[in-house]
C-alpha positions as MATLAB code, in Angstrom:
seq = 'XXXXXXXXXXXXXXXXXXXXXXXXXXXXXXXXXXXXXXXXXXXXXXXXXXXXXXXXXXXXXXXXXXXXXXXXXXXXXXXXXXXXXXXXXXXXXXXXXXXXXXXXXXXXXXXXXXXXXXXXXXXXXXXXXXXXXXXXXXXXXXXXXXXXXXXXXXXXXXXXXXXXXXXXXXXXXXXXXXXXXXXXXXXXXXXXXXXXXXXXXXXXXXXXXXXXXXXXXXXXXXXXXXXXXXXXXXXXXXXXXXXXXXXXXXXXXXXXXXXXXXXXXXXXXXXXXXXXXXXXXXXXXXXXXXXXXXXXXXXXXXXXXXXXXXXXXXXXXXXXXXXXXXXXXXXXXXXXXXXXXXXXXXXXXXXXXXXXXXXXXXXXXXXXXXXXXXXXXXXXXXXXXXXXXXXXXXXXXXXXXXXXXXXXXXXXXXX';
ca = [
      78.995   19.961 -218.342;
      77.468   19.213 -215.110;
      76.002   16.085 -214.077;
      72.213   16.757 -213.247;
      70.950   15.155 -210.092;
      67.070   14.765 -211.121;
      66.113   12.143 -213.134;
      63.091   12.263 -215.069;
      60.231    9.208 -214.956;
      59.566    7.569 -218.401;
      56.603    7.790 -219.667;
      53.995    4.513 -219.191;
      54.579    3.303 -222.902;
      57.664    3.355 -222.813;
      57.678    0.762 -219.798;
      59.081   -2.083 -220.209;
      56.218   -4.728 -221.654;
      54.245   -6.629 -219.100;
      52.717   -9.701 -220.108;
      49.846  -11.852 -219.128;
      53.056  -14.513 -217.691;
      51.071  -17.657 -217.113;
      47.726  -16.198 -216.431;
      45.855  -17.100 -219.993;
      47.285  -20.466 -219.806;
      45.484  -21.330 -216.975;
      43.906  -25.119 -217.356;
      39.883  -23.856 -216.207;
      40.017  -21.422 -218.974;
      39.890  -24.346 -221.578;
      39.776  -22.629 -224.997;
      40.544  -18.551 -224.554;
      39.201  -15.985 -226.725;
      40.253  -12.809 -225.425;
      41.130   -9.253 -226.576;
      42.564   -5.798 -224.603;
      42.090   -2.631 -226.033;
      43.372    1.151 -224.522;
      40.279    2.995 -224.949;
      41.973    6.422 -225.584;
      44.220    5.152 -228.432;
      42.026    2.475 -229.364;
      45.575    0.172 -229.494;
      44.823   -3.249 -228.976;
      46.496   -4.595 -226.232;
      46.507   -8.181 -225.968;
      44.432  -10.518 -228.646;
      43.693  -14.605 -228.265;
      41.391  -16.010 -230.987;
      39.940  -12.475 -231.021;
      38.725  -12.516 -234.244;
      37.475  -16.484 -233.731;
      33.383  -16.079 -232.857;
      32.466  -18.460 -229.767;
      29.589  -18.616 -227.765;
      28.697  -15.442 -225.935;
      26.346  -16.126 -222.983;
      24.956  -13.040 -221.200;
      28.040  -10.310 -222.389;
      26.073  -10.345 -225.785;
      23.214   -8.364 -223.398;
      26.055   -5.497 -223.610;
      24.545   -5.571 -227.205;
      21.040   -5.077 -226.346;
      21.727   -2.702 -223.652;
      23.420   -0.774 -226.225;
      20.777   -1.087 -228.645;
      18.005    0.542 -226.234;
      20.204    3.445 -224.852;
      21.131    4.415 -228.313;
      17.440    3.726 -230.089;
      15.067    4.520 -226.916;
      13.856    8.267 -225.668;
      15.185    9.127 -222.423;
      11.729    8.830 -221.740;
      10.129    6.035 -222.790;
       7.793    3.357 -221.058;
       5.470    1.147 -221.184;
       1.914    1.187 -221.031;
      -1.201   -0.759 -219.988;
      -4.214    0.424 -220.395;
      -7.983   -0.249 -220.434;
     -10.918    0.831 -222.904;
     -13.979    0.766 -222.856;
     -16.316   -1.483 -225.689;
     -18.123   -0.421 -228.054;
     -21.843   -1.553 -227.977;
     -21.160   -3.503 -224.931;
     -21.220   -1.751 -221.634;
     -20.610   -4.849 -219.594;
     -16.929   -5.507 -221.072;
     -13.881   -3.806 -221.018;
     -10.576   -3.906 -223.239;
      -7.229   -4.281 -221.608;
      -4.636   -3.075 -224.582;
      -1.304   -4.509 -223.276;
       1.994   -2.791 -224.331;
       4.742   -5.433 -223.489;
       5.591   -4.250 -219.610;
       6.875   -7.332 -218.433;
       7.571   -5.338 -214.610;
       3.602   -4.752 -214.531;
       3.030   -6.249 -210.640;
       0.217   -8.197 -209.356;
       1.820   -7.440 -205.392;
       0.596   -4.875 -203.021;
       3.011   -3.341 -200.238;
       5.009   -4.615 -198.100;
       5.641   -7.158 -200.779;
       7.894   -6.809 -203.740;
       9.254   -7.867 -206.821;
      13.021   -7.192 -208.230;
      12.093   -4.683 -210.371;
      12.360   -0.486 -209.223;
       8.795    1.618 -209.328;
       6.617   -1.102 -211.254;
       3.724   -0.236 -212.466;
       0.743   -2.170 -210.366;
      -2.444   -3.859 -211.299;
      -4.210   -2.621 -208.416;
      -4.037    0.499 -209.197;
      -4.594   -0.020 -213.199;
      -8.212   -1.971 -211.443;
      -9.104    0.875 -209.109;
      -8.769    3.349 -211.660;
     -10.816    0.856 -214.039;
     -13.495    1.068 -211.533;
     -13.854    4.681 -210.657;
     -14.268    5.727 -214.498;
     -17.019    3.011 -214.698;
     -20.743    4.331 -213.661;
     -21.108    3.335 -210.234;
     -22.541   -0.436 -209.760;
     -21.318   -1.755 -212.749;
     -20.413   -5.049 -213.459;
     -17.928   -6.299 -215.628;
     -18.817   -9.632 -217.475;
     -16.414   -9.676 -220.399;
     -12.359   -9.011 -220.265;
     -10.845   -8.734 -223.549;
      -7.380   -8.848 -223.865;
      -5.588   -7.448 -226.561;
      -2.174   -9.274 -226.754;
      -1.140   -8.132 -229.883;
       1.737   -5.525 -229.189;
       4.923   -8.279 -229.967;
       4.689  -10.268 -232.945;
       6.208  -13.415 -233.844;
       7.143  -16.694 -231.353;
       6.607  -16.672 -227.492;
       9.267  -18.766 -226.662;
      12.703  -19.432 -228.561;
      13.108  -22.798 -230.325;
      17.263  -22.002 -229.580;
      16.048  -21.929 -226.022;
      16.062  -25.232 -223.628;
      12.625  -26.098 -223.011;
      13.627  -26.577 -219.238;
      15.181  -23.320 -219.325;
      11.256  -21.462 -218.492;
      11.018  -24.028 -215.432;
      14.448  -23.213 -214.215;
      13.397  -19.615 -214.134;
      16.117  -18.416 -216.729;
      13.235  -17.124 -219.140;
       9.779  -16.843 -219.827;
       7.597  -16.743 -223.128;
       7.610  -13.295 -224.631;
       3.990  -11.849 -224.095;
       3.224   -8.347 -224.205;
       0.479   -9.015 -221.353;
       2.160  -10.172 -218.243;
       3.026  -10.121 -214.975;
       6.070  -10.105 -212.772;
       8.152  -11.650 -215.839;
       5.491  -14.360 -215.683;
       6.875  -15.808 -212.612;
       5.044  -18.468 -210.079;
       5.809  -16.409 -207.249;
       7.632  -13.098 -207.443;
       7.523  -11.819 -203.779;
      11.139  -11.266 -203.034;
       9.579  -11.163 -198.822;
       8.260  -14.629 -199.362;
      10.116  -17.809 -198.714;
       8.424  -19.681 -201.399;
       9.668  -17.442 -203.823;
       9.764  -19.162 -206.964;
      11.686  -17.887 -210.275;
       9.869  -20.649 -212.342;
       7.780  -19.122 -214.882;
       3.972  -19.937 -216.202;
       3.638  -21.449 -219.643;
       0.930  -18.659 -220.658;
       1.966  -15.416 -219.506;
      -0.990  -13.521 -220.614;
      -3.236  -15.751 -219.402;
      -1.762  -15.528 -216.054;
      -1.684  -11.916 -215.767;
      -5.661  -11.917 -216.974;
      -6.659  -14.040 -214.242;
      -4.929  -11.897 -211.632;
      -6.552   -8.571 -213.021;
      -9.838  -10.029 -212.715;
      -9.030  -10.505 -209.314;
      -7.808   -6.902 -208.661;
     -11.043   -5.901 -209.934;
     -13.016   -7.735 -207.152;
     -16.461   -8.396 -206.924;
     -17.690   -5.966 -209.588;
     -15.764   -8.612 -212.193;
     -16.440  -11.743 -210.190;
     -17.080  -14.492 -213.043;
     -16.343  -12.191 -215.757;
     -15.564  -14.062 -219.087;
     -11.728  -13.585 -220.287;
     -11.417  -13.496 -224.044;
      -8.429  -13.042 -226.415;
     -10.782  -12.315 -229.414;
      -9.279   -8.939 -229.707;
     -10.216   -6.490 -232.653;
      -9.816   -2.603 -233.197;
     -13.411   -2.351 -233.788;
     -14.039   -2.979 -229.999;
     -11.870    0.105 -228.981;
     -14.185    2.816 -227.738;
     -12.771    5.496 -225.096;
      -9.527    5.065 -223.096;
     -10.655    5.203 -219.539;
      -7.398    4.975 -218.068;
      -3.814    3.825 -218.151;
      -0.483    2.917 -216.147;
       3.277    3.029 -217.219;
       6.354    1.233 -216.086;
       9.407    2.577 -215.032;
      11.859    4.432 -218.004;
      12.791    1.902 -219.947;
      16.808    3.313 -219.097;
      15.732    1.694 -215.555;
      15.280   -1.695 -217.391;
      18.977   -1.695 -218.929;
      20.418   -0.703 -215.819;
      18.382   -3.585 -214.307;
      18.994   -6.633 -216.633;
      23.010   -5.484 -217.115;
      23.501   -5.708 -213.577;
      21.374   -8.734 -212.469;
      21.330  -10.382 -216.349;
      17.837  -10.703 -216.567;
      17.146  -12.571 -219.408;
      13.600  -11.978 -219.963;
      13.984   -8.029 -219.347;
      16.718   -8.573 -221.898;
      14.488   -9.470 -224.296;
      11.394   -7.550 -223.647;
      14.176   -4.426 -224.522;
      15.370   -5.668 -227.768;
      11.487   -5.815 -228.660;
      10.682   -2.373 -227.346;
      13.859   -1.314 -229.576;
      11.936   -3.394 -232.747;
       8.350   -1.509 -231.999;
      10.054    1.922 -231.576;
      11.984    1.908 -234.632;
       8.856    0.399 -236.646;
       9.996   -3.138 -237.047;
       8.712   -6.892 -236.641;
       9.553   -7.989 -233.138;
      10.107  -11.542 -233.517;
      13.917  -13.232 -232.673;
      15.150  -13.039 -236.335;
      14.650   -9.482 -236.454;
      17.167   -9.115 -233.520;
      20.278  -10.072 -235.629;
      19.520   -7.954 -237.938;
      18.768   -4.665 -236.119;
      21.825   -4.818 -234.326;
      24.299   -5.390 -237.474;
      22.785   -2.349 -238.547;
      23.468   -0.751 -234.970;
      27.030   -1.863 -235.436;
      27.372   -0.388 -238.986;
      26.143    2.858 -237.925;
      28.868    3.229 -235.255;
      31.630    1.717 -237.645;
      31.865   -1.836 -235.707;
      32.387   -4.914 -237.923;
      29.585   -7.028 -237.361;
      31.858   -9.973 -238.627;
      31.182  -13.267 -236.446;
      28.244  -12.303 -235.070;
      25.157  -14.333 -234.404;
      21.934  -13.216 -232.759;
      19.508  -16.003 -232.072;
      18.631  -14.312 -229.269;
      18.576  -10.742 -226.960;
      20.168  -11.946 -223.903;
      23.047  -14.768 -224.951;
      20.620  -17.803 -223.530;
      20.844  -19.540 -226.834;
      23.588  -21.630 -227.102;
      24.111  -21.307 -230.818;
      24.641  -16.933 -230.270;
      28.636  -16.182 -231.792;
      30.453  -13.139 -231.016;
      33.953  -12.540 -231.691;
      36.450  -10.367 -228.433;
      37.124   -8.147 -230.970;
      33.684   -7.118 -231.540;
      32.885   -6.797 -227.831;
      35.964   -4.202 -227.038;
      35.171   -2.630 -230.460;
      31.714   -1.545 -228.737;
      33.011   -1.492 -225.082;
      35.556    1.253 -226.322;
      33.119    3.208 -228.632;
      31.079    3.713 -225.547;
      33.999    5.135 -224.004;
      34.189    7.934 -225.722;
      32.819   11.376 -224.755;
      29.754   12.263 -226.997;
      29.183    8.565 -227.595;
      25.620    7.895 -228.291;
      26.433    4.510 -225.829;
      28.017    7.128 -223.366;
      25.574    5.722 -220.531;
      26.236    2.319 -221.450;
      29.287    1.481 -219.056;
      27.254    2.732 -215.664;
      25.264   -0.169 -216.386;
      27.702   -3.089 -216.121;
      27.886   -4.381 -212.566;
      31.039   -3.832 -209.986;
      32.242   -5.288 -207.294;
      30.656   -2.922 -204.729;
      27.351   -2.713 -206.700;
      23.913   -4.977 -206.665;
      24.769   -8.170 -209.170;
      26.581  -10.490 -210.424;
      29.979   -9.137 -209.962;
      29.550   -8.253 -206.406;
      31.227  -11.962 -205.307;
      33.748  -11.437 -207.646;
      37.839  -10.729 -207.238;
      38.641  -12.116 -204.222;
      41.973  -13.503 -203.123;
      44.901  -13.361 -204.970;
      42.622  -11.246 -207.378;
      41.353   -8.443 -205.194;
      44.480   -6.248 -206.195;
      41.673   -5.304 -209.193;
      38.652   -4.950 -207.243;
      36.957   -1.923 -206.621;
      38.633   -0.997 -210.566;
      36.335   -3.331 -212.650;
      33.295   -2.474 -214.211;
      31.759   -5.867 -215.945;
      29.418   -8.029 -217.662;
      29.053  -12.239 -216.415;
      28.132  -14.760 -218.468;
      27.901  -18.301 -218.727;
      26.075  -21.142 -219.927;
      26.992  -24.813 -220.339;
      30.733  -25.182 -221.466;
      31.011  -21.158 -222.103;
      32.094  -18.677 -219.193;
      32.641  -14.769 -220.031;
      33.676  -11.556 -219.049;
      33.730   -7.914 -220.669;
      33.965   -4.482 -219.541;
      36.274   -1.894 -218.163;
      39.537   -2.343 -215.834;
      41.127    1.246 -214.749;
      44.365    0.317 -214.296;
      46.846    0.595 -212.263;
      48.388    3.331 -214.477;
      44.933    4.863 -214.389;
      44.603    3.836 -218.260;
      40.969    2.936 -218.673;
      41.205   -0.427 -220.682;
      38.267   -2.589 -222.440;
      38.718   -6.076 -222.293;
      36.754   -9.335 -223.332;
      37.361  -12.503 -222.173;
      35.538  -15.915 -223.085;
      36.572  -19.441 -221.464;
      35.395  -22.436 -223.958;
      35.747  -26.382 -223.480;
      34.823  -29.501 -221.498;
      37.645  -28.386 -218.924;
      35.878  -25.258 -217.834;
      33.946  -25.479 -214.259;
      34.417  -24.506 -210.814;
      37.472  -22.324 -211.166;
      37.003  -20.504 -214.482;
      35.377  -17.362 -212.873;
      38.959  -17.214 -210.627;
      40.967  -17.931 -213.796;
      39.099  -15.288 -215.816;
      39.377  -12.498 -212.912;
      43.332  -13.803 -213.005;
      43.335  -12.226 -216.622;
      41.943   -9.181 -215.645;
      44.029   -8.616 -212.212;
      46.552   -8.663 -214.508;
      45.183   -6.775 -216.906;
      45.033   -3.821 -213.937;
      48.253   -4.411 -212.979;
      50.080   -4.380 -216.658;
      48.035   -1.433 -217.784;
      49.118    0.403 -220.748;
      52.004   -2.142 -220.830;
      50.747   -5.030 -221.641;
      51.464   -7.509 -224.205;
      51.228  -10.696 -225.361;
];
């Protein structure tokens, strides 16, 4: 028989195995949890502690997002609007539906969210269905849209100062920050104590002289509804996940989760959160095992989630038909707006351009999880989460390290 001169390529699994080498024992990673999976075969890959539940920090907003894009219409918003009283000509009801993005600034000025809705025009509109002349003397609010407590007793009190959060309100403005203008150099990301009160105060003012003095009351009741004299929306709420995944906004985070609790008829306070998301999970045939929800966005430092669970959902989104399909355009690359964009540098660039990814971190807990297309064009979903007094400057390096060599092992990778 002849000898045939063509030799035929192996297929990628039956490479030989490529391992993580020293990578995962890298000193800044402190304790690893970590887990790989191939999201066509669903194989798992490479698993560290991955059914051990740690601290999550902003990846568990991957649940969140997940919970809106699956619960939500493509179409939904929120609203503000204003109503007339009954019996009392001189007052007017504001009903507040929980748009956090609702924006006290005027162009050229703006804040960091897309196509807010704007209190000057929710005023003007106020006015011009009012009989010309009028004057306003009463404001009623009515807050009542979220239930349960404004701010998060897992929360750091300092943590609404810092500018991480704000109380949950479902009357607000600009997130309830001091100073949103993204144009001005005092920005400030510190945020008011009393969100409502603060967005009251500035739609009195966008009413102008026709509500100069005018009383501001929270002694809301449905008997004082009369006729709906006009109304504003925010951006699709799709616009908000997009947002918060790629710039982890933790208070958009959370105004989601709630909009998620309203839609599907639930209470919208934080315990509810844990809940409506293990049912999320069971739906889609995730084990909800480990998990701990104290929160929406992964601020609170006592939140659990285990790898496992996070590539469990990372690959179910993978899938075509997948009611999470849109989830992974969400997560933040390294040519995109966020916090990835700084990310995989160095000895790490051979990955960039090929990661899509949530951040993470809070004190003593740094974290990664998304999507690596590999160098074998396998599209893997990974989770990584660096624990311990030891972690610091060079953890985000160490945990791009994994996944650089994540891209490079591909399908091949092992343990």
């Amino acid at each position: 028989m002849a000898l045939s001169l063509f030799t035929f390529s192996a297929p990628a699994e039956a490479g030989v195995p490529c391992s993580m080498g020293s990578a995962d024992n890298a000193p800044a990673l402190g304790t690893l949890y970590g887990s790989v999976v191939d999201t066509v075969s669903g194989k798992t890959l490479y698993s560290m502690r991955s059914a051990m539940p740690t601290p999550s920090a902003s990846v568990l907003k991957l649940l969140t997002g997940a919970a809106a894009l699956m619960y939500l219409p493509d179409n939904y918003r929120a609203e503000t609007s204003v109503w007339s009283v009954d019996a009392d000509p001189t007052a007017i009801l504001v009903k507040a539906g929980g748009d956090l993005t609702l924006s006290r600034l005027v162009s050229p000025s703006y804040t960091t969210y897309a196509k807010p809705a704007k209190l000057a025009n929710l005023a003007a509109q106020t006015l011009a269905k009012l009989p010309p002349g009028s004057k306003i003397k009463k404001i009623i609010i009515d807050n009542s849209y979220f239930t349960g407590r404004a701010y998060n007793p897992y929360w750091f009190a300092s943590d609404r100062w810092n500018g991480y959060v704000s109380s949950i309100s479902s009357f607000a403005v600009d997130a309830a920050r001091v100073n949103p203008d993204l144009t001005d150099t005092k920005y400030s990301g510190v945020r008011v104590s009393d969100p409502a009160a603060q967005a009251a105060a500035y739609f009195r003012k966008a009413l102008g002289p026709a509500a100069a003095g005018a009383e501001i009351s929270f002694a809301y009741t449905p008997e004082l509804e009369d006729v709906k004299l006009t109304s504003v929306f925010s951006a699709p709420l799709k616009v908000w996940v997009d947002h918060a995944m790629k710039v982890s906004d933790n208070t958009e985070t959370e105004y989601l989760i709630r909009h998620v609790l309203k839609y599907a008829t639930r209470n919208t306070n934080f315990t509810e959160i844990q809940i409506f998301v293990k049912e999320m999970l069971e739906s889609l045939g995730i084990s909800a095992q480990g998990l701990v929800m104290k929160d929406a966005a992964g601020l609170a430092q006592a939140d659990r989630v285990t790898a496992r669970l996070i590539t469990s959902l990372l690959r179910e989104a993978a899938q075509p038909g997948s009611p999470l399909v849109e989830l992974p355009a969400t997560l933040p690359t390294t040519s995109s707006i966020g916090t990835l964009n700084t990310r995989f540098t160095g000895a790490n660039a051979v990955a960039r351009g090929n990661v899509q990814a949530k951040t993470g971190y809070i004190p003593g807990l740094y974290s990664l999880a998304g999507y690596v297309t590999a160098k074998d064009n396998r599209r893997l979903a990974f989770a990584f989460f660096a624990r311990g007094a030891s972690t610091g400057a060079g953890t985000r390096t160490a945990i791009d390290a994994l996944v650089a060599r994540v891209y490079t092992c591909g399908i091949r990778l092992t343990k």
